[in-house]
C-alpha positions in Angstrom: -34.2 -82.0 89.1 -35.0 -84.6 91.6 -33.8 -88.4 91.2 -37.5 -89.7 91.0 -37.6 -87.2 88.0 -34.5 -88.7 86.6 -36.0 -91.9 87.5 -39.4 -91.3 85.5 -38.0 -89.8 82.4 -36.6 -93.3 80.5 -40.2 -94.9 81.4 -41.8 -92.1 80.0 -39.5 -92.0 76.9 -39.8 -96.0 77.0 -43.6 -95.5 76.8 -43.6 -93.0 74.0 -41.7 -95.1 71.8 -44.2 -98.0 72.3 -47.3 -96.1 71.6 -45.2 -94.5 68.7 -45.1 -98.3 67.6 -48.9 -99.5 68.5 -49.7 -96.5 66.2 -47.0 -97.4 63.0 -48.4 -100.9 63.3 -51.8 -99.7 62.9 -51.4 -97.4 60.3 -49.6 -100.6 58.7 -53.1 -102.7 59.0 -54.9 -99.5 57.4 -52.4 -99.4 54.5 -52.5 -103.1 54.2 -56.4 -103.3 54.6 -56.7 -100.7 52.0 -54.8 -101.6 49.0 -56.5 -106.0 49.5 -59.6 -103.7 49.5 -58.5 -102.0 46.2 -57.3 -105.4 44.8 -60.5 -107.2 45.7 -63.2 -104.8 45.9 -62.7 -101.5 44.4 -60.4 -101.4 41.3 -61.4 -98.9 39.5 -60.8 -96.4 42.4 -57.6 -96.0 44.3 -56.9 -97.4 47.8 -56.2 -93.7 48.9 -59.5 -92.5 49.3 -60.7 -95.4 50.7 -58.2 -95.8 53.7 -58.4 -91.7 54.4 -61.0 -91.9 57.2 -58.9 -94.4 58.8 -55.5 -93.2 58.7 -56.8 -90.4 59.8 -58.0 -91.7 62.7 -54.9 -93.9 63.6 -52.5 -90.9 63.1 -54.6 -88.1 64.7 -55.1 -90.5 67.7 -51.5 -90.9 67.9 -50.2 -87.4 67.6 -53.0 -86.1 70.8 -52.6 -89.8 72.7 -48.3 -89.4 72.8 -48.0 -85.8 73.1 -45.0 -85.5 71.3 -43.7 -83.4 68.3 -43.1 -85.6 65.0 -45.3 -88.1 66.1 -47.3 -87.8 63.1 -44.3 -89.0 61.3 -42.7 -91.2 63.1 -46.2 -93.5 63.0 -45.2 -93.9 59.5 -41.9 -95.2 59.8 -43.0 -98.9 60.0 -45.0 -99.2 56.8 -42.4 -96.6 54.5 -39.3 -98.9 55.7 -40.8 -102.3 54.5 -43.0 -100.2 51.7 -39.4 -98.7 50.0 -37.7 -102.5 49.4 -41.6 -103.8 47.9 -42.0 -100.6 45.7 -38.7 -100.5 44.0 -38.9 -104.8 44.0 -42.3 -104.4 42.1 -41.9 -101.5 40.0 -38.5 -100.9 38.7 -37.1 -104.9 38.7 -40.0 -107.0 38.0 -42.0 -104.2 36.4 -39.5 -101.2 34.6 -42.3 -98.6 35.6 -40.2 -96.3 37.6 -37.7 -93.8 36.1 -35.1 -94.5 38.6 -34.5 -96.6 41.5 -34.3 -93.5 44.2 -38.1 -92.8 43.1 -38.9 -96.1 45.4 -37.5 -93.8 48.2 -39.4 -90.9 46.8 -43.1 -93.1 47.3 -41.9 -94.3 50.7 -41.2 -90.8 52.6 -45.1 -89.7 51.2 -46.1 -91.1 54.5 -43.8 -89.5 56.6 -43.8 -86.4 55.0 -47.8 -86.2 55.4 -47.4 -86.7 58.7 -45.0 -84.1 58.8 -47.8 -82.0 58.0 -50.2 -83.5 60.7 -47.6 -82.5 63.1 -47.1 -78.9 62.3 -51.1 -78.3 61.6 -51.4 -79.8 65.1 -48.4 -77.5 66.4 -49.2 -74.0 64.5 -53.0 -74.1 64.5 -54.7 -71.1 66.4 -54.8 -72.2 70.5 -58.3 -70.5 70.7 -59.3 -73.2 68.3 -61.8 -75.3 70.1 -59.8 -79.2 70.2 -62.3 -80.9 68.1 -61.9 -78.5 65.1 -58.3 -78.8 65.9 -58.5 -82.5 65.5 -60.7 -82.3 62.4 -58.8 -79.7 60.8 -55.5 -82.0 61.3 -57.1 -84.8 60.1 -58.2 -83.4 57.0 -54.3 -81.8 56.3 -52.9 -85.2 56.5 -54.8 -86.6 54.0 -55.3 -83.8 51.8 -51.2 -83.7 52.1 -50.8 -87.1 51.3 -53.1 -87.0 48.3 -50.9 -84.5 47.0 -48.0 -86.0 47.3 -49.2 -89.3 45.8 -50.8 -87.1 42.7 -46.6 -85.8 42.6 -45.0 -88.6 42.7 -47.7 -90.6 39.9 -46.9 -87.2 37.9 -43.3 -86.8 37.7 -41.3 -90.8 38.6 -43.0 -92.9 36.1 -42.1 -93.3 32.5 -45.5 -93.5 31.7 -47.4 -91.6 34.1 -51.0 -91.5 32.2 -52.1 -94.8 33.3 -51.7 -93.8 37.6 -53.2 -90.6 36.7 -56.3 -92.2 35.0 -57.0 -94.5 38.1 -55.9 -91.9 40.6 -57.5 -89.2 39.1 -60.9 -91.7 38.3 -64.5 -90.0 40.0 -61.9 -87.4 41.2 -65.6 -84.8 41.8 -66.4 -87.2 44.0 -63.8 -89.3 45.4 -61.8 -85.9 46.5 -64.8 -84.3 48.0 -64.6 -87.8 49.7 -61.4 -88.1 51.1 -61.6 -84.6 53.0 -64.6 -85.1 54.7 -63.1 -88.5 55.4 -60.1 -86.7 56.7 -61.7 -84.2 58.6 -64.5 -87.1 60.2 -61.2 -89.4 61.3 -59.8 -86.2 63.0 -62.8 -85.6 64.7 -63.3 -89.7 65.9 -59.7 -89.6 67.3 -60.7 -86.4 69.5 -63.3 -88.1 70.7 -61.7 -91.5 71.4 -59.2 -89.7 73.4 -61.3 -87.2 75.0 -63.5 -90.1 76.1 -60.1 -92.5 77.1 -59.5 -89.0 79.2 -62.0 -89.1 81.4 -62.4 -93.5 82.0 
């Protein structure tokens, strides 16, 4: 290996790690956005289906733009590591809802976990798959995996679970239906943002 390719490989690492960041910080604003939307706007339906088109798009974008294997996860390293200290403040000292403070922990690696997901669909889909159904197909994994997750952790960490599962579970013939075509549509965006940012 040449000393210009020793040279180049901290800036690209360097570079990685910032987009990595760009990315957490706006899958942060679509978490954020999402639940003053649920607060303000819709409160009888959870925040989950309405951010999945977005976070989608943010964490699709960011797993073709950087390139790089646990990307998917990493993006949500930002918003679990502040989320964790807020969730168990919240709900298990102000408000006794949780069954133990480690299920705080349990909400905040949902994220990362979904991402997880992203990463590997991304990784282990067919290569004959054409890159936009790849993209789509990823997008609508990561949100479908993160829906699940949420649905386990309202199930099983709360003492009394039936009052997340009522609001989660609210419109779920439609707001389901919802979240994976918003899923898959995010997926699809962020191949064509990139494709397009490709070729400028």
């Amino acid at each position: 290996m040449s000393e210009q390719d020793d040279a180049a490989r901290p800036r690209v690492r360097k570079h990685t790690w910032l987009w990595i960041l760009i990315f957490g910080m706006l899958v942060f604003l679509v978490y954020t956005f999402g639940t003053m939307f649920e607060m303000l706007v819709t409160r009888g339906v959870c925040f989950v289906y309405v951010i999945s088109y977005f976070l989608s798009l943010a964490v699709v974008l960011a797993i073709r733009r950087v390139g790089v294997f646990g990307t998917g996860m990493a993006v949500f390293l930002p918003y679990a590591m502040l989320g964790v200290f807020v969730e168990y403040w919240m709900e298990y000292v102000e408000n006794p809802w949780l069954i133990a403070p480690w299920a705080a922990v349990i909400w905040a690696v949902n994220g990362p976990l979904a991402g997880l997901c992203a990463d590997l669909a991304h990784r282990l889909l067919p290569k004959s798959l054409k890159e936009n159904y790849r993209s789509a197909l990823v997008g609508t994994i990561l949100v479908f995996a993160y829906w699940l997750l949420t649905l386990f952790t309202l199930a099983f960490l709360y003492v009394d679970p039936a009052p997340g599962l009522a609001h989660y579970l609210n419109g779920i013939y439609i707001t389901l239906p919802w979240l994976i075509v918003s899923g898959c549509l995010g997926g699809y965006t962020a191949h064509a943002m990139s494709r397009t940012a490709a070729y400028s």
